[in-house]
C-alpha positions in Angstrom: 186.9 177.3 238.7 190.2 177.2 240.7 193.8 176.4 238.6 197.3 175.5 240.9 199.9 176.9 239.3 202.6 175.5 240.6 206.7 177.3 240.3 209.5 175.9 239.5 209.8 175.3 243.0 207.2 172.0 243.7 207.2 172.9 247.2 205.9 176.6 246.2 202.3 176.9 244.5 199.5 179.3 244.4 196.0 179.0 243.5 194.8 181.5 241.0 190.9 181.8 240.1 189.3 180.9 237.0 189.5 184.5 235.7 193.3 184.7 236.1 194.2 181.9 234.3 192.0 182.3 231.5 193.3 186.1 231.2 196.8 184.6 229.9 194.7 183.5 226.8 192.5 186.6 226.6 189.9 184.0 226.5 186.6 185.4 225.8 184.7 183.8 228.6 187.5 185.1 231.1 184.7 188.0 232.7 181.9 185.6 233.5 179.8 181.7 233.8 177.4 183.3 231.2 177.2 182.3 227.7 176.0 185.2 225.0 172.8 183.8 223.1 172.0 186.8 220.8 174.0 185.3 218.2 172.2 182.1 217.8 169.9 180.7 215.9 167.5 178.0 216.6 170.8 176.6 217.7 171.7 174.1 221.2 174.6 174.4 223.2 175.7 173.1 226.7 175.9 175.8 229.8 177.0 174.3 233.3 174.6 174.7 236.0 176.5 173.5 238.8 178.1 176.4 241.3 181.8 175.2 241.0 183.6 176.1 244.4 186.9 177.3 245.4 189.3 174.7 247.0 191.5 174.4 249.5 195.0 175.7 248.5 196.8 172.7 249.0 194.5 170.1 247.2 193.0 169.8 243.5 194.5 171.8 240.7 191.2 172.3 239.5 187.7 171.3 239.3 185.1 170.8 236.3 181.5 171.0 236.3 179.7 167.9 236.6 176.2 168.7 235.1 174.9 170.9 232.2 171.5 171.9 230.9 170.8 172.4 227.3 169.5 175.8 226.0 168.3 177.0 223.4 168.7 180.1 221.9 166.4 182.2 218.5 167.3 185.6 219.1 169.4 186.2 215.7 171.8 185.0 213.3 174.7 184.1 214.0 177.7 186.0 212.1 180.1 183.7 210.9 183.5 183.8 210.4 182.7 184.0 206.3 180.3 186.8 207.2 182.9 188.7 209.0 185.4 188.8 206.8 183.1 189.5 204.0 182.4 193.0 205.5 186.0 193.2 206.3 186.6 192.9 202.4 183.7 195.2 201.6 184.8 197.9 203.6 186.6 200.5 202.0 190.6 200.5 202.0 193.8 197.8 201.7 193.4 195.6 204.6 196.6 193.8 205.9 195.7 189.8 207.1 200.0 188.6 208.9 200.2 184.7 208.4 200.3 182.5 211.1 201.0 178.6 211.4 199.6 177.6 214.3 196.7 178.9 217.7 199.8 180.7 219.8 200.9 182.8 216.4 196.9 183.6 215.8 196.5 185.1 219.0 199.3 187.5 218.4 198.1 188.4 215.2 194.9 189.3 216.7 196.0 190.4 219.7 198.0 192.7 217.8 194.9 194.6 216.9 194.4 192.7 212.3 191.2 192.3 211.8 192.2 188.7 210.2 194.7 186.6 209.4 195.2 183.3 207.0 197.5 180.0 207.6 200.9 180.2 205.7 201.0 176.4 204.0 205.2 177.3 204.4 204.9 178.0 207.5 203.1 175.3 209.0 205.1 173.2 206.8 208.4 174.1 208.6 206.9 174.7 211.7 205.0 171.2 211.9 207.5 168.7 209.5 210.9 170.8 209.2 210.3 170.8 205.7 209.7 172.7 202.6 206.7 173.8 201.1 207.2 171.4 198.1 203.8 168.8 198.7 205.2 167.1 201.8 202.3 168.0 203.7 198.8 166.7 203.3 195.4 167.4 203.8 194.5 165.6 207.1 197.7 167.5 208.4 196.3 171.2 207.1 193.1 170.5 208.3 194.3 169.6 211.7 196.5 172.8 212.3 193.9 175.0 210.4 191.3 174.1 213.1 193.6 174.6 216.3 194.2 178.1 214.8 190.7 178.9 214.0 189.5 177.6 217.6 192.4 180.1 219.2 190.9 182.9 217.7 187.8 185.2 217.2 188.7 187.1 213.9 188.0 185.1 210.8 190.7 183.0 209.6 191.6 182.2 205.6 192.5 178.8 205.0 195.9 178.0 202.6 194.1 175.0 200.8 197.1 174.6 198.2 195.9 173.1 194.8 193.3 171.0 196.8 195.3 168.2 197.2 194.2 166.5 193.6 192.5 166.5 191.3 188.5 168.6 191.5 187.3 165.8 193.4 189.7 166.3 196.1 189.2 170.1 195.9 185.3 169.0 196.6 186.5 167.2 199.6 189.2 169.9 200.9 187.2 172.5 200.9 184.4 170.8 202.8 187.2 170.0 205.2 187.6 173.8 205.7 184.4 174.6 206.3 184.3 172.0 209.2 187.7 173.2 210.6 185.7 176.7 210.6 187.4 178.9 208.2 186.4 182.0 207.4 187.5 181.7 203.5 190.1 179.2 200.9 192.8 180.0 199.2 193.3 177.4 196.4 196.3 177.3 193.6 196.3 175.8 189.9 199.4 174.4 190.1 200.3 170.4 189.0 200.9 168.0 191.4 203.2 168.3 193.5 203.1 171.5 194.0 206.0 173.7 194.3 206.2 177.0 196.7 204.6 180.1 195.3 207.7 181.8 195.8 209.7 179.7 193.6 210.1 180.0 189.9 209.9 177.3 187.2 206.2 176.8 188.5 203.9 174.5 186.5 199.5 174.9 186.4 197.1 173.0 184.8 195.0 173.8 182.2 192.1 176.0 182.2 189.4 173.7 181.5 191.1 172.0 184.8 191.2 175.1 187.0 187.8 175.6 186.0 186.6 172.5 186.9 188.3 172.9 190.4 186.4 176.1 191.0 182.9 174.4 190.3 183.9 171.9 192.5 184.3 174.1 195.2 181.5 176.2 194.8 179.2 172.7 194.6 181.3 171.8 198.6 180.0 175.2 199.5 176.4 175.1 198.3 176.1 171.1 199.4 177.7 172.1 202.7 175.3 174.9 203.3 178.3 177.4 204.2 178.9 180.9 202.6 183.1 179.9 202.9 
């Protein structure tokens, strides 16, 4: 695959190869066409098997392939991002996991050599509204940002789910929402609605029979879901 990167000057371009470009991004399929199976399980997945070929330097930025094959692939299961961080947590001393709010702040965190990282709700509050971390931003929004990040990245990713957005019933819903977006675990507060920064003082929780209750409800998302979030 062929990109044409062109300069500030229009009349000035280059064509770099598939591999260069994707090397920008670290991108994990930047050495080759071939797709790893061993971590799959009874699972399908699209591989092209069209030869893609290099263009002429003055013509199309770049080409896609056209055709793909299914495969399938038993050799193993596959370690999720839950797994991972699991044995992150199990292994023996303090393990440091920076913050980031969105997939270009993720790849620094891991390309600065964490093992893991977790979305700052402030953070992707004031990077994504301009506004405090008082309950402005919702669900759909969290889940939106939390799965650009976790698709940037290859080290597991903790999710800032706030108080769940509700009541248990939402915190059902939210954390299935997780899942899906591919996180790797959920952080979720007892505070009231709205909720206020955990920085700030003068914060208010719910009761316990209410925390509790939000707890079951997010171990009955994970078991429904099938997930080990």
């Amino acid at each position: 695959m062929n990109f044409n990167l062109q300069s500030m000057n229009p009349s000035s371009s280059f064509v770099a190869t598939r591999d260069q470009a994707l090397s920008v991004f670290n991108h994990p399929f930047s050495q080759s066409h071939s797709f790893l199976v061993s971590n799959f399980k009874n699972a399908s997945f699209l591989s092209p098997i069209n030869t893609l070929t290099r263009r002429p330097k003055t013509h199309t930025s770049f080409t896609t392939p056209k055709r793909f094959q299914p495969i399938t692939g038993c050799l193993g299961e596959r370690n999720t991002p839950a797994k991972a961080l699991r044995q992150i947590l199990e292994s023996p001393g303090a393990h440091q996991g920076p913050a980031c709010f969105d997939g270009l702040s993720a790849k620094l965190v891991e390309r600065a050599g964490f093992q893991y990282c977790f979305t700052s709700g402030f953070s992707i509050s004031a990077a994504r509204l301009g506004l405090p971390d008082t309950g402005f931003i919702s669900y759909g929004e969290m889940v939106d940002q939390g799965q650009q990040i976790t698709q940037a990245v290859s080290i597991p990713v903790i999710g800032d789910g706030d108080n769940g957005y509700g009541n248990a019933m939402n915190v059902k819903r939210t954390v299935k929402g997780y899942i899906r977006a591919g996180f790797a675990g959920i952080i979720l507060e007892d505070q009231v609605s709205p909720k206020a920064c955990g920085h700030t003082q003068g914060r208010k929780v719910v009761s316990r029979e209410e925390a509790v209750m939000r707890i079951k409800a997010a171990v009955d998302a994970r078991k429904e879901s099938g997930s080990d979030i």
